[in-house]
C-alpha positions as CSV (number, residue, x, y, z in Angstrom):
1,X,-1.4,69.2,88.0
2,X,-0.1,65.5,87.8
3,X,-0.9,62.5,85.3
4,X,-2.2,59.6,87.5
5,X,-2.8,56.1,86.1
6,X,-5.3,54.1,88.2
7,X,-4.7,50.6,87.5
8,X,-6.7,47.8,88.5
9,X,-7.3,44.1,88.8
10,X,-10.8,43.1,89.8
11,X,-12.4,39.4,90.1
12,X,-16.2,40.8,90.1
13,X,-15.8,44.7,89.4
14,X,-16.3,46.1,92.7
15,X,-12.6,47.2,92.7
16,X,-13.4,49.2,89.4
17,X,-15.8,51.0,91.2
18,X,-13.5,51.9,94.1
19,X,-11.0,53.0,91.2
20,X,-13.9,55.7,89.6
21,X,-14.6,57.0,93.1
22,X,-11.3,57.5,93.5
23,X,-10.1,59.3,90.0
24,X,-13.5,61.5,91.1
25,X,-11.5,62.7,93.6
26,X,-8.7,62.9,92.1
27,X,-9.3,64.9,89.4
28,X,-11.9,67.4,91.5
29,X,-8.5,68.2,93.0
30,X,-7.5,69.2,89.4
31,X,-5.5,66.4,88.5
32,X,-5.9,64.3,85.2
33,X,-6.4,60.1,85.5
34,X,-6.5,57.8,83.0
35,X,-8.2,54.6,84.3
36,X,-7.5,50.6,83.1
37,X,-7.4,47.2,83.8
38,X,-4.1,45.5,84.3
39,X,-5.3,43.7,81.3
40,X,-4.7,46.2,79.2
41,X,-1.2,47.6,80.8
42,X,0.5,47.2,78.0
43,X,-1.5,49.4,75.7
44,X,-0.2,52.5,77.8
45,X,3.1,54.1,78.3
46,X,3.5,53.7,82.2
47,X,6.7,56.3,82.1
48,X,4.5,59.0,81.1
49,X,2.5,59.3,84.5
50,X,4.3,61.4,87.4
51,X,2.2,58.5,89.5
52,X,1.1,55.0,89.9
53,X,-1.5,54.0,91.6
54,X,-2.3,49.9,91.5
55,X,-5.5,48.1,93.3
56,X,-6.4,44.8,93.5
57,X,-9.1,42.4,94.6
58,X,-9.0,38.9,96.9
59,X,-9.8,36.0,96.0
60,X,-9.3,32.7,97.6
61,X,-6.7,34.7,99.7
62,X,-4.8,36.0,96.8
63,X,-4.4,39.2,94.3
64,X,-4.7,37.9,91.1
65,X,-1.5,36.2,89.1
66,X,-1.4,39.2,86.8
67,X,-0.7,41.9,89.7
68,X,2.5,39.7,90.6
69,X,3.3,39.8,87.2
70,X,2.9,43.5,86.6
71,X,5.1,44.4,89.8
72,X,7.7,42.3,88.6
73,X,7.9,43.5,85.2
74,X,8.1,47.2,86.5
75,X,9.3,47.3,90.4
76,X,11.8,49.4,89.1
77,X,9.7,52.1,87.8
78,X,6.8,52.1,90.2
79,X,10.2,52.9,92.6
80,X,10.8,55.8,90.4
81,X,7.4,57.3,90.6
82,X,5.3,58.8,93.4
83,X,2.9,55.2,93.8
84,X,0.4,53.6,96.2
85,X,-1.2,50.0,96.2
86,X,-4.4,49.5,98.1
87,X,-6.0,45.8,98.3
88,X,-9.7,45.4,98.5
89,X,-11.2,42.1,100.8
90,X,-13.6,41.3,102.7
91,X,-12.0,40.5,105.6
92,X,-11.4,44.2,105.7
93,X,-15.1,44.6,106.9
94,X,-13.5,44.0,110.4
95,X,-12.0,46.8,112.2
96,X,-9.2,44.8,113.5
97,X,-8.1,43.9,110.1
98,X,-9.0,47.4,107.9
99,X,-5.6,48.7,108.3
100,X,-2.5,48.2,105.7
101,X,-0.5,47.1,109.2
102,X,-3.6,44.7,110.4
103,X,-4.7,43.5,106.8
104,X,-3.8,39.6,107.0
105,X,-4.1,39.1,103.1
106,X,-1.7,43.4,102.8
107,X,0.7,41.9,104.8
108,X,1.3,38.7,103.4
109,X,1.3,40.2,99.9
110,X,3.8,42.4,100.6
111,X,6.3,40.2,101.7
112,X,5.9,38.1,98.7
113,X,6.7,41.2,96.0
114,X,9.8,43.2,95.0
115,X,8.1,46.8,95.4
116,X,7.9,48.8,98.7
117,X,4.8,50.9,97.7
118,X,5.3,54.4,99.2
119,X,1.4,54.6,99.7
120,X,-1.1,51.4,101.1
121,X,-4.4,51.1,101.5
122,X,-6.8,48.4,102.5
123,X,-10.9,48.6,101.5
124,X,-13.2,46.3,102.1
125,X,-14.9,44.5,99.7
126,X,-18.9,43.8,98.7
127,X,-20.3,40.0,99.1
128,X,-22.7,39.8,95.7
129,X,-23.7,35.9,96.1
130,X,-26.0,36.0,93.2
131,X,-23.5,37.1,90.6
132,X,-21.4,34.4,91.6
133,X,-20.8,30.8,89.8
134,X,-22.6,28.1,91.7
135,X,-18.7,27.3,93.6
136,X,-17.5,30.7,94.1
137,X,-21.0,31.0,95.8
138,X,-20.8,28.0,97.9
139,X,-16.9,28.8,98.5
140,X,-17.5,31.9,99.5
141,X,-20.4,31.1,101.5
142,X,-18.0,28.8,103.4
143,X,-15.6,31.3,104.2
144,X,-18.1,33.3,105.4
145,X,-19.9,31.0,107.7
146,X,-16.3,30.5,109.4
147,X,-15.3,33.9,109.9
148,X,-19.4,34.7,111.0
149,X,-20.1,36.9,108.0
150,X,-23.2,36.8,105.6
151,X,-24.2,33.5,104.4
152,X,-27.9,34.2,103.0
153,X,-27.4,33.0,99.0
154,X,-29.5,36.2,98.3
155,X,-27.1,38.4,100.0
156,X,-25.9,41.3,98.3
157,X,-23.9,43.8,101.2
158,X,-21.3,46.2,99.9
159,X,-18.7,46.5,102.9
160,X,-16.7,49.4,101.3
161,X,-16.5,52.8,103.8
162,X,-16.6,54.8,100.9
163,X,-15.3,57.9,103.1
164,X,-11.9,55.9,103.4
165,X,-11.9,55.3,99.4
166,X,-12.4,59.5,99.2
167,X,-9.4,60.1,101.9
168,X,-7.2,57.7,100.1
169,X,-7.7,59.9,97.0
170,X,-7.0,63.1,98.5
171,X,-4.0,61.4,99.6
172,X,-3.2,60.0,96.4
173,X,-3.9,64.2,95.4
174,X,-1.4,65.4,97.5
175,X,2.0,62.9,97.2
């Protein structure tokens, strides 16, 4: 049995929910996982897990400031450990672009940090465009016009393949 922290840094919480399907897994394979927000990293002891596990939403084409931060602070440790990143987008609602090799936003990300995960991971992401500030919404709606996605301001479609979330978590089970 292994102690797995799932970390996480979400823009609208859809990323939380891929993190609880995947401690579900994970501990139905008998493992125990503590769950948090990269907000409140520094309230644990990240030596004290035998792995690592850190996912993070898109926005705008980036991971949020704090998951730079977080891998710069402790490259050295995640190294140390048995670890995995996974990146959650929406562009990865495209089959050419749901891989960690074929993921525009995976790749760019990773030659822009100091860690070499062991384990990646690319989800795609849900499109709620009524929980969304008036220009996030309009934003996003942009973005999705150009790259011929959903554009209806009463859209709500939740791109995720939920059976990839549940294989990454077996794999996360077994490293």
């Amino acid at each position: 049995m292994s102690e797995i922290l799932i970390i996480y840094s979400t823009t609208d919480g859809h990323t939380r929910e891929i993190c609880r399907r995947l401690r579900q897994v994970v501990e139905q394979q008998g493992h125990q996982v503590t769950l948090i927000s990269i907000d409140d990293e520094q309230n644990v002891d990240l030596g004290s897990f035998d792995k690592i596990i850190l996912g993070a939403s898109i926005r705008y084409g980036k991971h949020h400031r704090k998951v730079y931060e977080f891998i710069k602070r402790n490259a050295q440790l995640l190294d140390s450990k048995a670890n995995a990143f996974f990146s959650v987008n929406v562009v990865a609602r495209k089959p050419e672009k749901n891989q960690p090799e074929t993921n525009p936003y995976l790749k760019k990300f990773l030659k822009q940090i100091c860690w070499h995960p062991k384990e990646l991971a690319v989800f795609a992401g849900k499109i709620d465009y009524r929980k969304y500030r008036f220009r996030d919404r309009q934003m996003i709606r942009l973005i999705m016009w150009m790259t011929k996605g959903p554009t209806d301001p009463e859209t709500v479609i939740e791109f995720t393949d939920w059976k990839q979330v549940e294989t990454f978590g077996r794999l996360i089970s077994d490293m």
